[in-house]
Every structure is written in structure tokens, then in C-alpha cells.
N, C-alpha and C positions, 0 to 999 in steps of 0.2 A: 235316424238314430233312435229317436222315439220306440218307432214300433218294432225296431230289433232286441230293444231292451225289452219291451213289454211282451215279446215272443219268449224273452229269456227265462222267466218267472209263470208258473200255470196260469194265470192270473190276475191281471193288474190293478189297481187299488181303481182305478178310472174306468175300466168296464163293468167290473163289480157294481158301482153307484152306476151307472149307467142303466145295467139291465136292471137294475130294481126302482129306474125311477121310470122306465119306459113299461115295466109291471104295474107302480100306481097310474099310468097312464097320464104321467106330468110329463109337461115340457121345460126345456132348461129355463126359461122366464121365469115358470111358476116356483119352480126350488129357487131359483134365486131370489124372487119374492119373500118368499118364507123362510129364509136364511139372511134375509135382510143382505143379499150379496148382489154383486154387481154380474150381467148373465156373463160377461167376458171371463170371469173369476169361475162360476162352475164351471165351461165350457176348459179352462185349461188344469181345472181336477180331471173332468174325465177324461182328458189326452195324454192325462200322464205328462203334461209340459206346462207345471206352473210358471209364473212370474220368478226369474231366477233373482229377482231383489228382492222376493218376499222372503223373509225368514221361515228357516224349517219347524220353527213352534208355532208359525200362524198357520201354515197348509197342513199339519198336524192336526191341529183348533179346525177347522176347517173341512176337514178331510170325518173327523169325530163327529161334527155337528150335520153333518151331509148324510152321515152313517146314521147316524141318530134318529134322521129323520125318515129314510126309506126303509129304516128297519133292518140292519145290516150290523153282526155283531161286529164292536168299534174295535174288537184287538184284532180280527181276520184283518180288517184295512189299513190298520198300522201296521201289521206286521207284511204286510202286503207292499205297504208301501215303503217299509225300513229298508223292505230287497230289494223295491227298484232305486233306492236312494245308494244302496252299498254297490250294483250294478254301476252305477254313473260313475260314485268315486272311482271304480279302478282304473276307467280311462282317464280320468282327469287326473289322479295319480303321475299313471305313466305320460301322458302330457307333461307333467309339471317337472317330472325326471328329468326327461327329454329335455324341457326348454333350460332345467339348471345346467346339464351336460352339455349343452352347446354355449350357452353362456360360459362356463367353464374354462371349455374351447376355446371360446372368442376371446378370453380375459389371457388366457397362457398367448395367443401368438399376439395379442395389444404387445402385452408386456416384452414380445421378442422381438417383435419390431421398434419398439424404443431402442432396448439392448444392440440391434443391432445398427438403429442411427444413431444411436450415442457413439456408437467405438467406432465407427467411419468417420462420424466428426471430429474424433480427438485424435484420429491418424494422419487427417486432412490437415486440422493444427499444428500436430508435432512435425508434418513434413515439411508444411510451411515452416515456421521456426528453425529448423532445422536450415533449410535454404537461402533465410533470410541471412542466418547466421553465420554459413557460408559464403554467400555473396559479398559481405559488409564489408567495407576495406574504408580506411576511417582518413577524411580528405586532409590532407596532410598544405600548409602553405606549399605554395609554387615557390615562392620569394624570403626569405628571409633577410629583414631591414637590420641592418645594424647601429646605434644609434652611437655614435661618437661623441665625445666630449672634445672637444675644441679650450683647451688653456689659451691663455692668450701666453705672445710670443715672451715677456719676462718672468714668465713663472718656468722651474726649474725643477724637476722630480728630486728631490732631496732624501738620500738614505742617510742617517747619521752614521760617523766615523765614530764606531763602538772601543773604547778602552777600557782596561781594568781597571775597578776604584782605589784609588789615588787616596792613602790617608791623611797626608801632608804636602802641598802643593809649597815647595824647598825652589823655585823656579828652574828646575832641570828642565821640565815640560814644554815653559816656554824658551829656554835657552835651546832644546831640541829642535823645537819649531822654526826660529828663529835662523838656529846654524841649517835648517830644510832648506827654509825659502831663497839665504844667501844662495845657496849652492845649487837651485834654480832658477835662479837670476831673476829672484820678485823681491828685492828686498827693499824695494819702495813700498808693501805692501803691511798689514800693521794687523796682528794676530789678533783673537778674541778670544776666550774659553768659557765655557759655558756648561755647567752640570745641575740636573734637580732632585730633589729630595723624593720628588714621586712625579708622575706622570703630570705633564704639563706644555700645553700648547704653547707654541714658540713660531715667531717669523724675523727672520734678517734678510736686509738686504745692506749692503754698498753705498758708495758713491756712484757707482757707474749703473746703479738701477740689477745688480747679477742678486739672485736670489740666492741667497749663502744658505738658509734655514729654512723648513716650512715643513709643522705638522708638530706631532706629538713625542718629547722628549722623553726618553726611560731612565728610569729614574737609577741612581749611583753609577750612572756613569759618562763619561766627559765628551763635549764636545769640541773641538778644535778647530777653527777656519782663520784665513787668510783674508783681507781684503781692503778697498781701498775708504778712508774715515770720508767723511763721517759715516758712521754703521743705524740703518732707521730698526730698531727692536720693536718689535708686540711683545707681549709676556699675559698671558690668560690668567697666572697666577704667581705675583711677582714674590711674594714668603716662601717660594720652595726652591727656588733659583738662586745660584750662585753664579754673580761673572766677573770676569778678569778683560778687562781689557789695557792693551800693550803692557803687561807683568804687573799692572796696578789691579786688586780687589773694587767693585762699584758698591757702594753704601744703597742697599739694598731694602732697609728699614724705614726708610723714607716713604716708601708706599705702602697704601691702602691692603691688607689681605684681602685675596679675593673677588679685587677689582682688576681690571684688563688695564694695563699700562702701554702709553708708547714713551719710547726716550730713543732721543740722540745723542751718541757718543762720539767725537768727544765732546760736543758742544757742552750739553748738560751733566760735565762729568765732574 
């Protein structure tokens, strides 16, 4: 590549010093002696192929001081050698185009080959997904336990017998009751009546153990039962309760507000 270049140019800065140092009838030792140069250093001035890590202001220096010394004017071999220096760049120019353009190249289909395992990957996910989502079918019990409550056998589901409020209890109510039971043939049987001012938990039972009452009373309005005395009462809140038992009012102020009472009637009556 050298001596194509140096064909390219009339010329070359390295023959020039060449023939005029084989004119003083030196040899490359002797100039480099007297150029305080190393001979490897003039041998690649005159081949036109210096040390490409020497800087172009030392083989310039160099090139001037060479010229200087065989007697060769210093701007014919600069300018001599400025050609073969613009000779070199254009390949290495077009080299360096060259190797950006395929770079370039290489960086466009990098880039497409991600592009296109990115979007195969998010298709392979969404199909998955998609299938997973379809498949799902969500495990449902085989069995379903039902869990019962078990009362025991003297507990009795108790809906209260709802009546209109009553402003003045005149005893029609219990003479009603009373003429019921006759003409059901319970009239060994001994009535109770019972109503609360508001909401208030209540239990009766009997003599014979029957759950007459059980649960929460609503308030202004009456409750009416039949049964055999003595009658055992709860009362959760005995200040809101009124009771009558067999057509007698029970003195009700006797207990505690808001304590839970038991009483037996008629004993404690």
C-alpha cells in the first residue's frame, strides 16, 4: 500500500532524502548519528511508513531536520509529504464510513431482533393467560355440612300472640280468655297476661315444664297464655313489664331496674 501511494504522487518525501543522502555518500547509521536518531526511525522516513504512533508534528520535525541536513529544500518535503499524508486519509476515510455503515447496520437489526422477541414473548404470555383463564373452573365443595342446632326437648319455638294496645285493662280480656278456655275444656288452667313498655326479654314456663314464653317481647302489646300454676318467669328487665296473673295486677316495683329477675307465681305473689 506503501509504494502505491508513493507511485501516486511524482515523488515521495522518503526517496527525495534517500537520493540525496546516497549523493553525500552516507549511510542510514551515519544520518542517524547526526540526527541523534535512532537508524530504525530514518529507515521508516524513507519508506514513506513511519511509526503510526508517532505524532504528525514529530515526523514533520524530523522529516525538516533530515531535509536540512542533505540539503533538500524543507517545504518541497513537506509538501511532499502533506500528499502522501492526504493520499492515506481518503482510504482510511472511506474505511471508517464503511465500518460506521455497518455498524449502523448491525445496531438497526440488534434493535429488530429484540422488537421481534419482545412481541413473540408478550404473545406467548397473552396466550398463556388467555388459556389459563379459560381453563380455570373454581373447586367448588363436593359436600356441603349443615350444621344444626339441636334444642333440647322442653324448649318450644315461641311466636308471641300479637294484640292491639289495650288503654284500660276493664277485665273483658281476661273474662274473654277465661269464657276461651271453658269452652275448650282447659278450665283447670289459670291465665297470665303480660305486655312491655319496650323491648324486653322474657321466659315462662308451667308447672308441667311447657314453655309458655321465650325471647324478646315488643313493646305495647299484650301477651296472653294459659297454663298450669305455678308459672317459673325470667324478666331481663322487670321496670318495663306489666303482669296480671289470674285477673290480679303483680307489684312490680319491688324489683331492682335493670336487673334480671326470677319469680314464682303464685307462690311469691
Amino acid at each position: 500500500m506503501v509504494s502505491s501511494l508513493s507511485r501516486s504522487i511524482q515523488v515521495s518525501p522518503g526517496q527525495l532524502l534517500r537520493q540525496a543522502r546516497e549523493q553525500q555518500g552516507w549511510s542510514t547509521q551515519e544520518v542517524a548519528r547526526r540526527l541523534n536518531l535512532r537508524t530504525a526511525v530514518v529507515d521508516e522516513l524513507e519508506s514513506d511508513s513511519p511509526d503510526p504512533r508517532t505524532a504528525v508534528t514529530f515526523i514533520r520535525g524530523y522529516l525538516r531536520a533530515y531535509a536540512k541536513l542533505v540539503r533538500i529544500d524543507e517545504a518541497l518535503i513537506l509538501t511532499s509529504f502533506e500528499q502522501l499524508l492526504g493520499l492515506r486519509a481518503k482510504p482510511e476515510l472511506q474505511s471508517f464510513s464503511q465500518r460506521m455503515a455497518q455498524d449502523a447496520n448491525d445496531h438497526r437489526i440488534t434493535i429488530l431482533t429484540w422488537l421481534l422477541a419482545s412481541s413473540l414473548f408478550a404473545l406467548s404470555l397473552w396466550w398463556w393467560l388467555q388459556e389459563r383463564q379459560h381453563n380455570y373452573q373454581p373447586q367448588l365443595p363436593t359436600t356441603i355440612h349443615e350444621t344444626d342446632t339441636v334444642l333440647p326437648d322442653n324448649l318450644i319455638d315461641y311466636e308471641p300472640r300479637l294484640f292491639s294496645p289495650v288503654p284500660e285493662d276493664d277485665g273483658t280480656l281476661l273474662e274473654g280468655a277465661l269464657s276461651a278456655a271453658s269452652n275448650d275444656g282447659i278450665r283447670e288452667l289459670t291465665p297470665l297476661v303480660l305486655s312491655c313498655t319496650a323491648h324486653c326479654w322474657i321466659r315462662i314456663e308451667d308447672a308441667t315444664g311447657s314453655q309458655l314464653a321465650l325471647g324478646t317481647q315488643v313493646p305495647e302489646q299484650v301477651l296472653a297464655m294459659n297454663g298450669r300454676p305455678p308459672f317459673r318467669i325470667i324478666l331481663g328487665a322487670p321496670e318495663l313489664v306489666s303482669l296480671t296473673y289470674d285477673g290480679r295486677p303483680v307489684d312490680m316495683s319491688r324489683f331492682t331496674p335493670g336487673e334480671r329477675v326470677e319469680l314464682t307465681l303464685p307462690e311469691q305473689y
